[in-house]
N, C-alpha and C positions, 0 to 999 in steps of 0.2 A: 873816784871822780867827785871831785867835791867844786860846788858854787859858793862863794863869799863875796862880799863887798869887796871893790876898793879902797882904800884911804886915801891915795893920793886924785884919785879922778871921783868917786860918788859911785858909780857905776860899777856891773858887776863881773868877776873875772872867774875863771874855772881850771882848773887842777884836772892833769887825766896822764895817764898813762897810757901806751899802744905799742905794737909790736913793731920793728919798723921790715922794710922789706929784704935788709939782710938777718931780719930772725932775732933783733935784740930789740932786749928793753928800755923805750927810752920812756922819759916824764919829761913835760911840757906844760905850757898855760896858754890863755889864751882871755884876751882882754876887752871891754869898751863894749859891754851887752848891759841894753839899757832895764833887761828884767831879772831875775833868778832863770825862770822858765825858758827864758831864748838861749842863755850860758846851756843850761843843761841840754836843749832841745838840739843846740849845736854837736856840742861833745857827743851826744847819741850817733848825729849823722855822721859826724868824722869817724867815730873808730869801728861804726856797721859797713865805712866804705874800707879801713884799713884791715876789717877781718869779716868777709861780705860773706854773710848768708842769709837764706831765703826768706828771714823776720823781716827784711829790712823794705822798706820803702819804697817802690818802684818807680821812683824820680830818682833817688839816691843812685839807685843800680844802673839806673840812664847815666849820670853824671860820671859810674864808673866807664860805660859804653864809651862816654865822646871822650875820655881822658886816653883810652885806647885809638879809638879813631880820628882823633884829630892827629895823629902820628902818622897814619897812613892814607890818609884820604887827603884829595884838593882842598884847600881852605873853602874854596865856592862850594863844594861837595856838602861840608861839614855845614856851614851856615845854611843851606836851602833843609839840610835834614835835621837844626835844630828848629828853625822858621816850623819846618808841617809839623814835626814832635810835640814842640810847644804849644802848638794854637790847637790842635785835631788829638792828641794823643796822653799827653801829661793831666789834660783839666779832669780827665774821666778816669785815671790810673794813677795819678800820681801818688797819692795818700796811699793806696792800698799796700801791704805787703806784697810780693812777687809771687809768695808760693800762696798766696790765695786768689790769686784772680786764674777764674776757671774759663773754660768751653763757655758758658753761659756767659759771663762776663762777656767775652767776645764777642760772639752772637750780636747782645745786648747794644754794644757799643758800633759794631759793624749794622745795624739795622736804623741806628741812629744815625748815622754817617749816610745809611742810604734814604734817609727822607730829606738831605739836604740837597740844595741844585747844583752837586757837583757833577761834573764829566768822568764816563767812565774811565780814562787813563789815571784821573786823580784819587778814584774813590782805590783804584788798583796802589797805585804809589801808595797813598796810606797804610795799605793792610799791609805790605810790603816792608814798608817802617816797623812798625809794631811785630810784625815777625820775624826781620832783623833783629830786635832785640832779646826776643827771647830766643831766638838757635844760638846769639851769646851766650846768653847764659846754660843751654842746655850744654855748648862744645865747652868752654873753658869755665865755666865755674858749675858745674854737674846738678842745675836743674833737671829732675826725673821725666819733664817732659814740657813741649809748648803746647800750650794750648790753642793756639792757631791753626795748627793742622789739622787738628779736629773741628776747629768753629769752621773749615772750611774758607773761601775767599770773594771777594768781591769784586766789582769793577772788571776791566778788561786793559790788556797792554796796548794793544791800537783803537783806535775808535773804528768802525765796519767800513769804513771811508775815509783814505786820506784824502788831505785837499793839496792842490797844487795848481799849476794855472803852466795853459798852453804858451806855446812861442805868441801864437795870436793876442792870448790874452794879456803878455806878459809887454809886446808892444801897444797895445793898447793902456794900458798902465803905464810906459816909461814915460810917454806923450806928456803925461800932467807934472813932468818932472823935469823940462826939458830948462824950465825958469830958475830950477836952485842947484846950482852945478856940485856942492856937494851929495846933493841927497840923490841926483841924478846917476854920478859913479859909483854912492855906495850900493845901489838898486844893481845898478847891470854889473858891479863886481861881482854879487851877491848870489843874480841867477844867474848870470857865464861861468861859474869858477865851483858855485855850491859850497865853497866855504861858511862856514860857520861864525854868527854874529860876530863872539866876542874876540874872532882869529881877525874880523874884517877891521875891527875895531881898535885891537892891535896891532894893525901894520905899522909899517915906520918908510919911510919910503928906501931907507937902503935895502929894505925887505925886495923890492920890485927890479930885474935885472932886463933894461929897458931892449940891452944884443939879443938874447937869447930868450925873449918873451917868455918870463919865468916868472912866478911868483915865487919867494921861501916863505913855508908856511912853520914857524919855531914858537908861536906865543899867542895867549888869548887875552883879553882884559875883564875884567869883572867889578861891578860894581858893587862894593860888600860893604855895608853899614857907613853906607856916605861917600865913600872911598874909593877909586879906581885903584887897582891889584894888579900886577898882569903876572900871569901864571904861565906853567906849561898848558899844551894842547889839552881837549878833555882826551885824548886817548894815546897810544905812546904809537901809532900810526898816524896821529893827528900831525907829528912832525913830518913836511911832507915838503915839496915841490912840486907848484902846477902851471902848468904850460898855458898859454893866456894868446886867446886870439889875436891877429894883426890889429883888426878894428878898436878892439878894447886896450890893447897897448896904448895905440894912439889917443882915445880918448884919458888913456893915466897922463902921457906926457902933457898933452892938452893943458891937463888939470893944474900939474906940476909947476909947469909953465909958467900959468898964471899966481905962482903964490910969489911972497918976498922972499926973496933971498933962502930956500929950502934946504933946508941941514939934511943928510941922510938921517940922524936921530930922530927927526921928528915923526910925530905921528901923517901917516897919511891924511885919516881923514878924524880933524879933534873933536871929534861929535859922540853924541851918548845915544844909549841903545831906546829911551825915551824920547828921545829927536824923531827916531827912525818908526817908531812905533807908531807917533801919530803924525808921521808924514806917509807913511801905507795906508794910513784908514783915510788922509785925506787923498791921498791918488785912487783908493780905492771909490771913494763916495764921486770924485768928477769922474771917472774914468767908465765906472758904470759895472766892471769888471770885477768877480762873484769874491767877497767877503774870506780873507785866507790868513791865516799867521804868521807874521816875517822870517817864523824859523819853514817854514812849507816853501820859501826859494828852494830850500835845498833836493827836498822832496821834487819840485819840479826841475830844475837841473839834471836831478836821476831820470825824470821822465823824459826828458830832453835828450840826455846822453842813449838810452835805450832803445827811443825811436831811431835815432840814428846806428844802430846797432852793434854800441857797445855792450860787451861782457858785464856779468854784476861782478866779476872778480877788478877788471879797468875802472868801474865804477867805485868799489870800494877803495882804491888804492887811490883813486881822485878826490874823492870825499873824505877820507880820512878814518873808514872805519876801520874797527878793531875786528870784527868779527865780520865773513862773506857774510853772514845768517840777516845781519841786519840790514847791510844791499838787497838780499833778496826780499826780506819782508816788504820794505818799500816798493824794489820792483815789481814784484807782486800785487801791489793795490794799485800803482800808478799806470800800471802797462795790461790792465786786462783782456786788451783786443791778442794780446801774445798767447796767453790759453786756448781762448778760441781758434787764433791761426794755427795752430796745431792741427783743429780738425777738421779745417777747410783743405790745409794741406796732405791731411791723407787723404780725403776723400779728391782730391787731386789724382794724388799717385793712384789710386784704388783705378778711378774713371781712365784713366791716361794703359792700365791693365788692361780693363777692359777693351 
């Protein structure tokens, strides 16, 4: 590995050798570093990523992570977990080698995290992150251990209290919406159907089969570094078909009605998830009805469906989850009076014995 000048540019190039991934020897260069110290600083990091062990970096061994996971994961996936990596997890680990950052390091860094005003779901995500990275490294590149499991975790996966908002409340809310006829169908799409933002976001309207009051549910959009993306569903149940009341049909055709000349390619509704965002806090602030986050439609949709005594299995299969576990966790917090009806209704049966 040798640094020299250029002759033709001024600037400094570098000489290295590396193994490549079918096992041979290749030689390379690499050009247009404006010191000695960054030529060489480079060549350190490339060939500690093409022959990775535990001296190296642990920003390096990240960069080896997302070269892996950007193969398998959603692009929106990859960008939200380089976003918290970046800002919460690289500024306190990056520098260090892998195989030195201990239990105490964790700790250290997890007690940091917890004097900030984050929410427990977020301070959960984080360590979540940072433990993903290192069970990489312990399954496929044979780190002796993480030290996560032993610093123990943080945060919590639900907050003690979902929020959602009653049919009551939820009329009372559409009221202030009745004057912007987009923002008005993307709302009662949003809690009649419990679809999810970026699915509502990508409709198109040949998505909508006006006979058979159907939705097809095949695509989401995403807005990734300026950009709208449209991806698959977040879940491979997210591909779905949902059945859409008379009243809400009507109000699509309505809508439909009124545009120029509507291509089935188009988007339904060509609006962003920051339109939508502060047109809730503004229907929230007239409306008077209690402070909630536009992804908690769906959450109330489930409480909706439940009172009317749907299954979590009907429920899941509506919503589009991958797993029953996570119909139930929601119904669970949204439907509490259902625990208790259990013990009114034995003591029912019990009296009705007697």
């Amino acid at each position: 590995m040798k640094a020299e000048k250029d002759p033709k540019t001024g600037k400094w190039l570098i000489q290295y050798r590396y193994t490549d991934w079918q096992g041979k020897r290749r030689k390379s260069m690499k050009r247009g570093f404006a010191t000695k110290r960054e030529a060489e600083e480079w060549a350190r990091d490339f060939l500690s990523k093409k022959s990775p062990d535990f001296n190296m970096k642990f920003k390096n061994f990240v960069d080896l992570y997302f070269e892996d996971m950007e193969t398998r994961l959603r692009a929106s996936t990859v960008t939200r977990k380089h976003y918290l990596i970046d800002l919460k997890i690289l500024p306190y680990f990056g520098e260090k080698p892998i195989n030195e950052i201990s239990v105490s390091d964790i700790r250290t860094w997890q007690n940091m995290m917890l004097k900030e005003d984050y929410s427990q779901t977020y301070l959960r995500t984080m360590n979540n992150e940072i433990k993903a990275i290192f069970n990489y490294a312990v399954k496929y590149y044979d780190l002796p251990h993480n030290p996560c499991v032993k610093a123990g975790t943080i945060g919590r996966h639900n907050a003690d209290e979902m929020e959602f908002w009653t049919k009551d409340e939820f009329d009372q809310f559409i009221e202030t919406m009745m004057k912007k006829r987009q923002s008005y169908l993307a709302f009662m799409i949003l809690y009649w159907t419990g679809m999810r933002l970026g699915e509502l976001l990508a409709l198109t309207i040949g998505d909508i089969d006006m006979e058979n009051r159907e939705i097809s549910i095949t695509k989401s959009l995403q807005r990734m570094k300026g950009v709208d993306v449209v991806t698959e569903p977040k879940t491979r149940r997210g591909i779905r078909t949902i059945s859409v009341p008379k009243f809400l049909i009507a109000d699509i055709q309505d809508y439909i009605n009124s545009l120029y000349k509507p291509e089935k390619t188009d988007r339904l509704l060509p609006i962003t998830k920051y339109f939508l965002e502060h047109e809730i806090k503004r229907g929230i602030k007239e409306s008077g009805v209690k402070d909630i986050h536009i992804h908690c439609l769906r959450h109330s949709n489930c409480a909706l469906l439940a009172s009317l005594g749907f299954t979590p299995v009907e429920i899941a299969e509506r919503l589009g989850h991958e797993k029953v576990e996570t119909t139930l966790n929601i119904y669970s917090h949204v439907m509490p009076e259902k625990r208790n009806g259990v013990a009114d209704r034995l003591d029912r049966l019990y009296e009705e014995g007697m």
